[in-house]
C-alpha positions as CSV (number, residue, x, y, z in Angstrom):
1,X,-89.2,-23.7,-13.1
2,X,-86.4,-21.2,-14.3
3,X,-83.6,-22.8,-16.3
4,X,-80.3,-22.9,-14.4
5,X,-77.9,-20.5,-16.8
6,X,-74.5,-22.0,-17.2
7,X,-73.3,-18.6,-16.5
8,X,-74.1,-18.8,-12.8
9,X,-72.9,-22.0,-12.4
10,X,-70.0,-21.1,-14.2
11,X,-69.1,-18.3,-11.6
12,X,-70.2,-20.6,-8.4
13,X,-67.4,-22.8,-9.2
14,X,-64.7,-20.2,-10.2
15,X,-65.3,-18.6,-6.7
16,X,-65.4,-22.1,-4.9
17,X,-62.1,-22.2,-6.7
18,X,-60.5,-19.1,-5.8
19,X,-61.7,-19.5,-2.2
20,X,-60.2,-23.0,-2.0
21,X,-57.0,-21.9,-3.4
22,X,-57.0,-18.8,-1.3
23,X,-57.6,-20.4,1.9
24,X,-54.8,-23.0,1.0
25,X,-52.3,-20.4,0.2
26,X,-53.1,-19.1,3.8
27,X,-52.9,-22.3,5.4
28,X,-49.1,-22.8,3.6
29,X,-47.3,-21.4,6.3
30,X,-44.4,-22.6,8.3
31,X,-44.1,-21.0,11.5
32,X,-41.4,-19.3,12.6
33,X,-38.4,-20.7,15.2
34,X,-38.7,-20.0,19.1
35,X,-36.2,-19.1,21.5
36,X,-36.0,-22.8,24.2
37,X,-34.0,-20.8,26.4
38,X,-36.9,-18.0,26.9
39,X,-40.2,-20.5,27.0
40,X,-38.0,-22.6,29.7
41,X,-37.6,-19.6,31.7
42,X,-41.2,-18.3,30.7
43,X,-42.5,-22.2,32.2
44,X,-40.1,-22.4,34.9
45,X,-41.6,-19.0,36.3
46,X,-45.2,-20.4,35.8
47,X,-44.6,-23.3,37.7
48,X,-42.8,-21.6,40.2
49,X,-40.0,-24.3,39.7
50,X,-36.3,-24.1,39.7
51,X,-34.5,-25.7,36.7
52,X,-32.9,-29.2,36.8
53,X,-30.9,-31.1,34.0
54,X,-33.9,-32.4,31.3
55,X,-35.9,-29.6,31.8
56,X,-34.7,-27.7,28.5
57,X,-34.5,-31.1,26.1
58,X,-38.3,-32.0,27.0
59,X,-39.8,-28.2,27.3
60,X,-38.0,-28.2,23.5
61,X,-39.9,-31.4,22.3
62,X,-42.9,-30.2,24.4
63,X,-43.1,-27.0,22.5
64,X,-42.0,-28.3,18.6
65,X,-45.1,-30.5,19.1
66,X,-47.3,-27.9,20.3
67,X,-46.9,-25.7,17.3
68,X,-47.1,-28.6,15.4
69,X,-50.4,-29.3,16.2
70,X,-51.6,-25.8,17.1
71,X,-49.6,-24.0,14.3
72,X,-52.2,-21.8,11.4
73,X,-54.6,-24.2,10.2
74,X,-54.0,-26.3,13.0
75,X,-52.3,-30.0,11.9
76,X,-52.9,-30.9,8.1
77,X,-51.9,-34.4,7.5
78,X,-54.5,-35.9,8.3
79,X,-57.2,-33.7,6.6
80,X,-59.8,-35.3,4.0
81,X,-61.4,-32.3,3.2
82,X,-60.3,-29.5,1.0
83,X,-58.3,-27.9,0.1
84,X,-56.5,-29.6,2.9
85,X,-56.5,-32.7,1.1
86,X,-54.8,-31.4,-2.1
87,X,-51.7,-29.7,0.1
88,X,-48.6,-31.5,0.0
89,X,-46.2,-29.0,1.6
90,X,-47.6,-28.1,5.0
91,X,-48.1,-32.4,5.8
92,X,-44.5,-33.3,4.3
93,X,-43.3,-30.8,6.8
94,X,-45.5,-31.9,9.8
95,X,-43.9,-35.5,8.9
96,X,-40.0,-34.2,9.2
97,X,-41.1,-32.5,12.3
98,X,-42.4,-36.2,13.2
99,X,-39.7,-37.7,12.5
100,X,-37.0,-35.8,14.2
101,X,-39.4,-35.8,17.2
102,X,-39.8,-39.5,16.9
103,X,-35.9,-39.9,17.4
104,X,-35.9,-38.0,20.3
105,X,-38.8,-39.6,22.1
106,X,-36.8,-42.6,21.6
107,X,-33.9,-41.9,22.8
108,X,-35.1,-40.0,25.2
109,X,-37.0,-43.2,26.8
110,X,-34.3,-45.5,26.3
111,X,-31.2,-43.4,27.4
112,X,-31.6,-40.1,28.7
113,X,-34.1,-41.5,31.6
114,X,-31.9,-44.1,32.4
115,X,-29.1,-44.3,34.6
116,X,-27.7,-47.9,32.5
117,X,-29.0,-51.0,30.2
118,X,-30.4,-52.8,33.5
119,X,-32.5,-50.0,34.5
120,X,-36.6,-49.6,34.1
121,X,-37.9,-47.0,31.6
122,X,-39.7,-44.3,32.9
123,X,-43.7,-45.3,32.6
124,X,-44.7,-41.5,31.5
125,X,-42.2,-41.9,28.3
126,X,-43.3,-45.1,27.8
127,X,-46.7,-43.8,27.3
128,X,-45.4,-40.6,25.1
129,X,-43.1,-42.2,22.6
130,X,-45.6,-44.6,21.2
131,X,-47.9,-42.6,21.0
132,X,-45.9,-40.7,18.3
133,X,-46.0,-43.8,16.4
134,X,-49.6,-43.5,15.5
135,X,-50.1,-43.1,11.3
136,X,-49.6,-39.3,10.6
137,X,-52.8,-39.7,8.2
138,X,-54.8,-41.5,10.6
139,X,-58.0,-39.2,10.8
140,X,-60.6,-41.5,12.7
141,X,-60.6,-43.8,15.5
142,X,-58.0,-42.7,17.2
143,X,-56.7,-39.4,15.4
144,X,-53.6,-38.4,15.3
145,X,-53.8,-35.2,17.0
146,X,-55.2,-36.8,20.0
147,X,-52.4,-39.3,20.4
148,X,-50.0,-36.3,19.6
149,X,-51.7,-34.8,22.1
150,X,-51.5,-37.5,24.7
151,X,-48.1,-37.7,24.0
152,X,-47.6,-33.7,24.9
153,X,-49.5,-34.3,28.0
154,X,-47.1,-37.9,29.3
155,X,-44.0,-35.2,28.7
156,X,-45.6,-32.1,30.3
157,X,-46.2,-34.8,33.4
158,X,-42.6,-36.5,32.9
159,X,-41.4,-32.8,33.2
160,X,-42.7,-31.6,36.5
161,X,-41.6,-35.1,37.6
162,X,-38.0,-34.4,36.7
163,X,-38.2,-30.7,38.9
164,X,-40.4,-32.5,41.9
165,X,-37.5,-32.9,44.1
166,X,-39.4,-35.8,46.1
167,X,-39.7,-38.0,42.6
168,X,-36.8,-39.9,42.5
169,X,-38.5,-41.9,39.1
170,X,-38.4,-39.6,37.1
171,X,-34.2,-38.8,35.9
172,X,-32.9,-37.5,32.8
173,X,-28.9,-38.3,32.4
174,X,-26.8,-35.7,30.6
175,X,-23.8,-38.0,30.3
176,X,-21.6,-37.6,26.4
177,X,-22.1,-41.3,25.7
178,X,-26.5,-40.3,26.1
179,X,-25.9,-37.5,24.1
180,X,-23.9,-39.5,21.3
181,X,-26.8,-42.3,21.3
182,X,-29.1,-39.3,20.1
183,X,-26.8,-37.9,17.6
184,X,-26.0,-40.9,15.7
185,X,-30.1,-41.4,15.1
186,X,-29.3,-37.6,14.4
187,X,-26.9,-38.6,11.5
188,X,-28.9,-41.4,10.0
189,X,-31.9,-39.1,9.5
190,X,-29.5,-36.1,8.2
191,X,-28.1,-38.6,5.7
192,X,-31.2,-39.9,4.6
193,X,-32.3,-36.5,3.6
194,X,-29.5,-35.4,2.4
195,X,-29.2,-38.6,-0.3
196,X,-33.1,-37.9,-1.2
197,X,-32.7,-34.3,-1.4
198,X,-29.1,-35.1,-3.8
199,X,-31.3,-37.4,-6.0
200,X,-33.5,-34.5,-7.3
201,X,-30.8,-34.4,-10.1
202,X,-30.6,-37.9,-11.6
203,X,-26.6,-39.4,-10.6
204,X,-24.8,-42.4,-10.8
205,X,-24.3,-44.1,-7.0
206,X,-21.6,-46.4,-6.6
207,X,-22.3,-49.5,-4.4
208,X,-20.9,-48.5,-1.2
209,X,-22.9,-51.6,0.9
210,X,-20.0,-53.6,2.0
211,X,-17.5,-51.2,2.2
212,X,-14.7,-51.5,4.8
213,X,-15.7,-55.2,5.9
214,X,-14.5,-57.5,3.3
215,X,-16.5,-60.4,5.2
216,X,-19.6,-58.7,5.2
217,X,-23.1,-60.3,3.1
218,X,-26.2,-58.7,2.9
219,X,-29.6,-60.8,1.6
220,X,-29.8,-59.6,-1.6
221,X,-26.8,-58.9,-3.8
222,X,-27.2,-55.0,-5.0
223,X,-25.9,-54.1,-8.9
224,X,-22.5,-52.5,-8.6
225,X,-23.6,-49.0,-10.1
226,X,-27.7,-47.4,-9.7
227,X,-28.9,-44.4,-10.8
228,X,-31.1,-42.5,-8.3
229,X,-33.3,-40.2,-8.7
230,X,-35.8,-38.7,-6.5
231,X,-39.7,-38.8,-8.7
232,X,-40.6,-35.1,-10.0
233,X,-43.6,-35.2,-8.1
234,X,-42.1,-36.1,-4.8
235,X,-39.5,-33.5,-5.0
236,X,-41.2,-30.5,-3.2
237,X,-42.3,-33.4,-0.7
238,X,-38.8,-34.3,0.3
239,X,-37.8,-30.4,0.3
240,X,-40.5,-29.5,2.8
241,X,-40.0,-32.5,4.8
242,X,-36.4,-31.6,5.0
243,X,-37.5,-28.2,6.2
244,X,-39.5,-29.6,9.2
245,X,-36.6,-31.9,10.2
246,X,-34.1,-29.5,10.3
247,X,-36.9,-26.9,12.0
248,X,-37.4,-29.6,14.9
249,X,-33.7,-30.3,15.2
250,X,-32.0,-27.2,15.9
251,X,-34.8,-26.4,18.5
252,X,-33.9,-29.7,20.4
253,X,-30.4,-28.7,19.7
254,X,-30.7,-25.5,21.7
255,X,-32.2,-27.6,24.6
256,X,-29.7,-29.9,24.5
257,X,-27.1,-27.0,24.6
258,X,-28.6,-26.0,27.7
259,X,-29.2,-29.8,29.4
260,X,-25.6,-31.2,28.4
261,X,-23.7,-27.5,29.1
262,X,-21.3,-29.0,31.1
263,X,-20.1,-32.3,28.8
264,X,-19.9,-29.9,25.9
265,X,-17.7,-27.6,27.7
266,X,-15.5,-30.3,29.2
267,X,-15.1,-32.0,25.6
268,X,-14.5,-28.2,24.5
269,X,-17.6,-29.5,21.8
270,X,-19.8,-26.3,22.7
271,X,-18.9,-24.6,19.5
272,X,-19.2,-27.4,17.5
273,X,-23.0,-27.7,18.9
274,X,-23.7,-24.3,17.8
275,X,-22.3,-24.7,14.4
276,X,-24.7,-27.5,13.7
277,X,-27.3,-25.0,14.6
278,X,-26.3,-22.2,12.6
279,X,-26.2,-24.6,9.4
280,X,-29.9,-25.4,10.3
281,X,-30.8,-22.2,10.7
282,X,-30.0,-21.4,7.4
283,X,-32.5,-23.4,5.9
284,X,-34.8,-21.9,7.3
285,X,-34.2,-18.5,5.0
286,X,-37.3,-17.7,3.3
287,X,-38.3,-19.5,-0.5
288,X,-39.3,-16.2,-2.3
289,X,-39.7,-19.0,-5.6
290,X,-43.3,-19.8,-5.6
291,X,-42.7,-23.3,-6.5
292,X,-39.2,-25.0,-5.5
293,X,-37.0,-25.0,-8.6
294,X,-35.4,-28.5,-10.1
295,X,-32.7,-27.1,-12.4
296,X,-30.0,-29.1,-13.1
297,X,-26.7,-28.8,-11.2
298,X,-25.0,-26.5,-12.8
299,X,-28.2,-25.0,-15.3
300,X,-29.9,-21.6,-15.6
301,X,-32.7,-22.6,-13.1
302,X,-32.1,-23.1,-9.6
303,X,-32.1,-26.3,-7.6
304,X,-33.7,-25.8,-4.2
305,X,-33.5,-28.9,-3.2
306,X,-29.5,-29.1,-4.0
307,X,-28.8,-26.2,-1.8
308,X,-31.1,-27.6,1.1
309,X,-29.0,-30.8,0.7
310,X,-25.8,-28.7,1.2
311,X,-26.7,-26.7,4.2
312,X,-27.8,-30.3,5.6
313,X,-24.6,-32.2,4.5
314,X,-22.8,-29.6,6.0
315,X,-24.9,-30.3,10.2
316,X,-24.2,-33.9,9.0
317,X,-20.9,-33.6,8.8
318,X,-20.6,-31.2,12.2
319,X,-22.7,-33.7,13.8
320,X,-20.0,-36.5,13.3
321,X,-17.3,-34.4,14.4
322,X,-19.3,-33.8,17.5
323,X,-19.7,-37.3,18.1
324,X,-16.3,-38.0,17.9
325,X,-14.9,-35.1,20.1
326,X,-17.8,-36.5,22.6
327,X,-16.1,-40.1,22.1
328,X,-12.5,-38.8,23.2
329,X,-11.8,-39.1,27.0
């Protein structure tokens, strides 16, 4: 029996290596935005339907979960073997994308399908939106693309509902005080990011809790001053998450722009909309760094995460403005 030379096994591994790292690097890719207004009209024409008021809202949330799933390398999360398993990027973006989807499955059971509080829920969206809600990880038993999937196929269903004529179930309501129920689960999520993606540089935070109710308690009492800061290893995470969120949200945007044309022209909010959407679609510019970049605030290294938090900030702060021009009679 020949002895095994160390050599060989030396090179096995090294191109094992290389291949891994290789087929990773191909598998790192975010795809690219989609027009709404061009795969309604591309559906519509399939169908052989004529548009109604939803249609553009659920086609966007259709689609974003589509190329979730069916983007390069298929979805990632959930993967347990390599090098799937060592990527970070690619799954903290699928779970932004998630998230922002989440929200509008939500609301979009709870408000848009429903004509007041005393209503019933539509049953196809009640069978899509928890279905969302499975573990992003889980890989067995059920999986999470197939209950991703299952939700795709409730809203496909719940959309040719909506342009069946003779289906008086299915609704969808574009009314401003719908629309400003989504946003403000809009501004929580924006915020969120916004403070994780802040806290890549470590900063003193003020105890803002109670502010503006001098009555008001909470469970715990929190110190007067903290200093966040968002772990080294997690900042990347919350940078690519950030990226799927705000990917997700200015495609639903451009739906909604279409759905709820008429309430943002009477508020005169229309620009305002697209605004939001040009601050998202700026960070979506290509990261030529091939790592994001952690300098400090003002230090010779950049800070991607800082300028991802700005551009986000900036929707945030549109998006209350929008709510409150939607609040006005």
């Amino acid at each position: 029996m020949k002895k095994i030379s160390w050599r060989w096994i030396t090179i096995a591994v090294a191109v094992i290596v290389v291949a891994l790292t290789f087929t990773g690097w191909l598998l790192d890719k975010e795809p690219d935005t989609f027009s709404v207004k061009a795969r309604v009209e591309q559906d519509l024409q399939q169908q052989q339907l004529t548009y109604v008021t939803g249609y553009a809202t659920t086609t966007s949330l259709i689609n974003v979960l589509e190329t979730m799933l069916n983007k390069r390398g298929g979805y990632l999360s959930n993967d347990v073997l390599p090098p799937m398993i060592f990527m970070d990027n690619m799954p903290a973006w699928e779970y932004g994308v998630l998230e922002m989807s989440r929200d509008l499955a939500l609301v979009m059971r709870n408000d848009f399908s429903r004509s007041q509080s005393q209503s019933t829920q539509n049953p196809l969206l009640t069978k899509a939106q928890p279905a969302l809600n499975i573990d992003n990880t889980s890989w067995i038993a059920p999986t999470a693309e197939d209950e991703y999937q299952s939700a795709i196929e409730a809203l496909q269903e719940y959309r040719l509902a909506l342009a069946d004529p003779n289906d008086y179930s299915a609704q969808f309501y574009s009314r401003a005080d719908n629309l400003r129920s989504w946003l403000a689960e809009v501004e929580k999520r924006l915020g969120s990011l916004s403070q994780r993606l802040s806290a890549s540089v470590a900063r003193v935070q003020v105890n803002t809790d109670l502010a503006g109710d001098s009555q008001a308690k909470q469970s715990t009492k929190s110190p007067a001053l903290s200093v966040q800061q968002t772990s080294w290893w997690q900042i990347d995470n919350v940078f690519y998450e950030s990226r799927g969120a705000a990917w997700a949200l200015l495609h639903f945007l451009k739906g909604v722009e279409i759905d709820f044309a008429d309430v943002l022209e009477d508020k005169n909010a229309l620009v305002s909309l697209r605004q939001i959407i040009r601050e998202l679609e700026a960070t979506q510019a290509t990261v030529w760094s091939p790592m994001v970049l952690n300098g400090s605030g003002f230090g010779m290294l950049a800070n991607h995460s800082l300028v991802m938090a700005n551009y986000l900030s900036r929707a945030n702060a549109a998006v209350i403005d929008l709510r409150s021009l939607l609040s006005q009679g």
